[in-house]
C-alpha positions in Angstrom: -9.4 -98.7 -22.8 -6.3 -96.8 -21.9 -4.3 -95.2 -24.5 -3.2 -92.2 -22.5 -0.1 -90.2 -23.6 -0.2 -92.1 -26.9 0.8 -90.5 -30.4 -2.1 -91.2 -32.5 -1.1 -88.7 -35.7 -3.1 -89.4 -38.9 -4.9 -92.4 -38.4 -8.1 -93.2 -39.5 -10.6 -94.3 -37.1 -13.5 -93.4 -38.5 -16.6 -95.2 -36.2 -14.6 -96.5 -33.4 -16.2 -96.5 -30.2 -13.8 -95.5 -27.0 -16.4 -95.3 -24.5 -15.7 -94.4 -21.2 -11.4 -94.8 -22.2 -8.7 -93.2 -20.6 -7.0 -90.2 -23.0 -5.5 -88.1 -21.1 -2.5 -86.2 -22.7 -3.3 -88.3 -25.8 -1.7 -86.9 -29.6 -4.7 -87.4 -31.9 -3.0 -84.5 -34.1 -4.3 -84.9 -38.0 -6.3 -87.9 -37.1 -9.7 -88.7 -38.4 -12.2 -89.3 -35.6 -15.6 -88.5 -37.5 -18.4 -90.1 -36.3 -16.6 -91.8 -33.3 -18.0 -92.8 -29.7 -15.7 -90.8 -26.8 -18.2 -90.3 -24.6 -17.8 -90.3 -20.7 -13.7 -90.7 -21.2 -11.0 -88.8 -19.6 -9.2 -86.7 -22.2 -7.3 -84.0 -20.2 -4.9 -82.4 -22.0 -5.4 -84.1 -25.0 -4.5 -82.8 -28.8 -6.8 -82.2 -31.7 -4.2 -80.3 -34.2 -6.1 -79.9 -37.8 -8.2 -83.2 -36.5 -11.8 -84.8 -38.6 -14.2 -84.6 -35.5 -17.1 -84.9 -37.9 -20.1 -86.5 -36.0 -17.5 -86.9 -32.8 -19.3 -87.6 -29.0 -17.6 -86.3 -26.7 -20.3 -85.9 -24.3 -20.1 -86.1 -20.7 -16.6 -85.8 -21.0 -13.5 -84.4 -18.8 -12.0 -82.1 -21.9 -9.7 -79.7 -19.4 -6.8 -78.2 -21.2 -7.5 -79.7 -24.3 -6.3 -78.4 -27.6 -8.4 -78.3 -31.0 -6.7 -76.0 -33.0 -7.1 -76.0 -36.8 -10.1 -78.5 -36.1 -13.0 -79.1 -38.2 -16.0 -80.1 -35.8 -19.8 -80.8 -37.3 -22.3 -81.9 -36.4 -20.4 -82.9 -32.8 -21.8 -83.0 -29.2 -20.2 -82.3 -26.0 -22.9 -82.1 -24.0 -22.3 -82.0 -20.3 -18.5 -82.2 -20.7 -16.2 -79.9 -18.3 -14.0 -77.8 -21.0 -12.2 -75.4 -18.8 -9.1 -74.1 -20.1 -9.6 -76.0 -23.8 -8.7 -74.2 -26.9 -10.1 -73.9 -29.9 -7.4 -71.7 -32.2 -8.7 -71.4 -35.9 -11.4 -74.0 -35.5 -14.5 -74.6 -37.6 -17.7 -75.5 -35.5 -20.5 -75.9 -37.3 -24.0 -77.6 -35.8 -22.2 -78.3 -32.3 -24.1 -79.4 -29.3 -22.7 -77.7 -26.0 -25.5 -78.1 -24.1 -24.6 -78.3 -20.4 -21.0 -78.1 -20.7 -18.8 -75.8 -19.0 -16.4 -73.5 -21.1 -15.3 -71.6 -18.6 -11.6 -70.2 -19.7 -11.9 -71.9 -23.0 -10.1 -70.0 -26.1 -11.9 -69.4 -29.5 -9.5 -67.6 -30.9 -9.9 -67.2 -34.6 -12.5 -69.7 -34.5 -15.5 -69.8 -37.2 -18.2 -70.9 -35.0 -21.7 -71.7 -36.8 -25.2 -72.4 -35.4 -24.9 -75.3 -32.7 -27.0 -76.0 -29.2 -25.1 -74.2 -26.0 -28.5 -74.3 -24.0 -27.5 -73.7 -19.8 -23.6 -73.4 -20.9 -21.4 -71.7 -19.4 -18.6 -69.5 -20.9 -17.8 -67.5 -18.3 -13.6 -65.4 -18.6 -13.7 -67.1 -22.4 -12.2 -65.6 -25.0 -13.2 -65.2 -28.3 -10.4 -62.9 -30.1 -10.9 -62.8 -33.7 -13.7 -65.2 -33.7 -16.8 -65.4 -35.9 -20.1 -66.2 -34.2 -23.0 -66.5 -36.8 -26.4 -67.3 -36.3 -26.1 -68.6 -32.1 -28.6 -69.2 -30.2 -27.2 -68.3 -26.9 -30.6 -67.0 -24.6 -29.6 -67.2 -21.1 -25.9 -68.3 -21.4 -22.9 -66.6 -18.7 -20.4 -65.2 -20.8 -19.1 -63.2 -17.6 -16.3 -61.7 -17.9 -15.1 -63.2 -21.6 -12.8 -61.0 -24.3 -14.7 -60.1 -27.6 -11.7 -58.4 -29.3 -11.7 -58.2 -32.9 -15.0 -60.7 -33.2 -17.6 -60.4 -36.2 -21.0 -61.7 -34.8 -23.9 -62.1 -37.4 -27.7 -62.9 -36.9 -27.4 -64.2 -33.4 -29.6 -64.6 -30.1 -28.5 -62.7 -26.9 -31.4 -62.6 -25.0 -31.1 -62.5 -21.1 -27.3 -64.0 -21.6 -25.3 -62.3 -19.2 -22.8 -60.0 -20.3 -21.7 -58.5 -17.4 -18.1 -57.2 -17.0 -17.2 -58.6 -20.7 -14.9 -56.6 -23.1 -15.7 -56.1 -26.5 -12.9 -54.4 -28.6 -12.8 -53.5 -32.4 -16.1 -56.3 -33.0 -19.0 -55.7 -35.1 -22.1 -56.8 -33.7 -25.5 -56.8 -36.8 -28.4 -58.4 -37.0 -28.3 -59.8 -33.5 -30.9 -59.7 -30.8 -29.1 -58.2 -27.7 -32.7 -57.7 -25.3 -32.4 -58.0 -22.0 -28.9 -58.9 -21.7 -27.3 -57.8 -18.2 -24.4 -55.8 -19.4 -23.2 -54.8 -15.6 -19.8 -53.5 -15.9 -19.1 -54.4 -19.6 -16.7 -52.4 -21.6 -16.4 -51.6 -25.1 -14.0 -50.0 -27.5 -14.9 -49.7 -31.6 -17.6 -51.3 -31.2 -20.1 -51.5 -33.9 -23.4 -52.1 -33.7 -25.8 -52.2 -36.8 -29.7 -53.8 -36.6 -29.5 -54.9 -33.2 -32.3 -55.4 -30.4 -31.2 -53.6 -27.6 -34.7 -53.6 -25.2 -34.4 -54.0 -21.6 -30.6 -54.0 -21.1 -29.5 -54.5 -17.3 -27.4 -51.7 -16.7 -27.1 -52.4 -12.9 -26.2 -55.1 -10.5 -29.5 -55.6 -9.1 -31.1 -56.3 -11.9 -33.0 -52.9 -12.9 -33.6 -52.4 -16.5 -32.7 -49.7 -18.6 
């Protein structure tokens, strides 16, 4: 199926299966999408304005310069999808999978983003300005080089994720497991830090503990 460059808006397509479909540059703003089949499409540059993508696949997608601002996303997956440069302004994700996919330059912006799977992700030079991350599980995951400015994050898991050369600015960090993070380079500003696990931090960039 090829519906690229179409203007969706609000319609209701709850269900629908687009398997491997062309959507590139597609308007989907205000649709509903819950519980619909995308997987394996092309949907560069497509637009999710205030969209339902309850229950949406998206899996194994090409998501590049997509937009899903004002969004509400649960209980989605895109696994393995390429996400670079997508944007998630004011977005609620809740129960997500992002397993395997790569975030790399994706925006969170103001984002409210709840549990989810993100297991070998990669969210390397994101940002997540004004975002709310609660109760992550994000062991191992690159967030090289990504903008915490202004983010609240709650009751997470850190461990061994790779902070190195990130920024966090004005963000409360409590209740979050930080241990063995490599933290290489990273630079903070009113930060605050209440509860946290902070054993074994890699200060260097050989990989010496603290």
């Amino acid at each position: 199926t090829d519906i690229s460059g179409m203007q969706i808006g609000s319609v209701k397509w709850q269900h629908v299966s687009l398997h491997n479909s062309c959507m590139a540059g597609t308007n989907f703003s205000g649709a509903n999408l819950s519980e619909c089949d995308l997987s394996d499409s092309d949907v560069r540059g497509a637009d999710f304005l205030g969209s339902d993508l309850n229950g949406i696949n998206l899996s194994n997608g090409v998501l590049t310069d997509c937009r899903f601002r004002d969004a509400i996303i649960t209980a989605s997956t895109f696994k393995d999808s390429f996400m670079v440069e997508s944007t998630f302004t004011d977005s609620k994700l809740t129960d997500v999978s992002f397993e395997n996919a790569n975030l790399a330059s994706t925006k969170f912006p103001g984002a409210n983003i709840l549990r989810g799977s993100f297991k070998n992700s990669s969210f390397q030079n994101a940002n997540f300005s004004h975002a709310e991350l609660e109760e992550l599980d994000v062991r191992g995951i690159d967030f090289k080089n990504a903008l915490f400015d202004g983010c609240a994050i709650h009751n997470c898991d850190f461990r061994g994720a790779s902070l190195e050369q990130t920024v966090f600015t004005k963000s409360t960090i409590t209740n979050t497991n930080l241990s063995n993070c490599s933290i290489y380079g990273i630079s903070t500003w009113e930060l605050e830090i209440e509860n946290c696990k902070q054993n074994g931090l890699i200060i260097s960039n050989d990989s010496q503990p603290v």
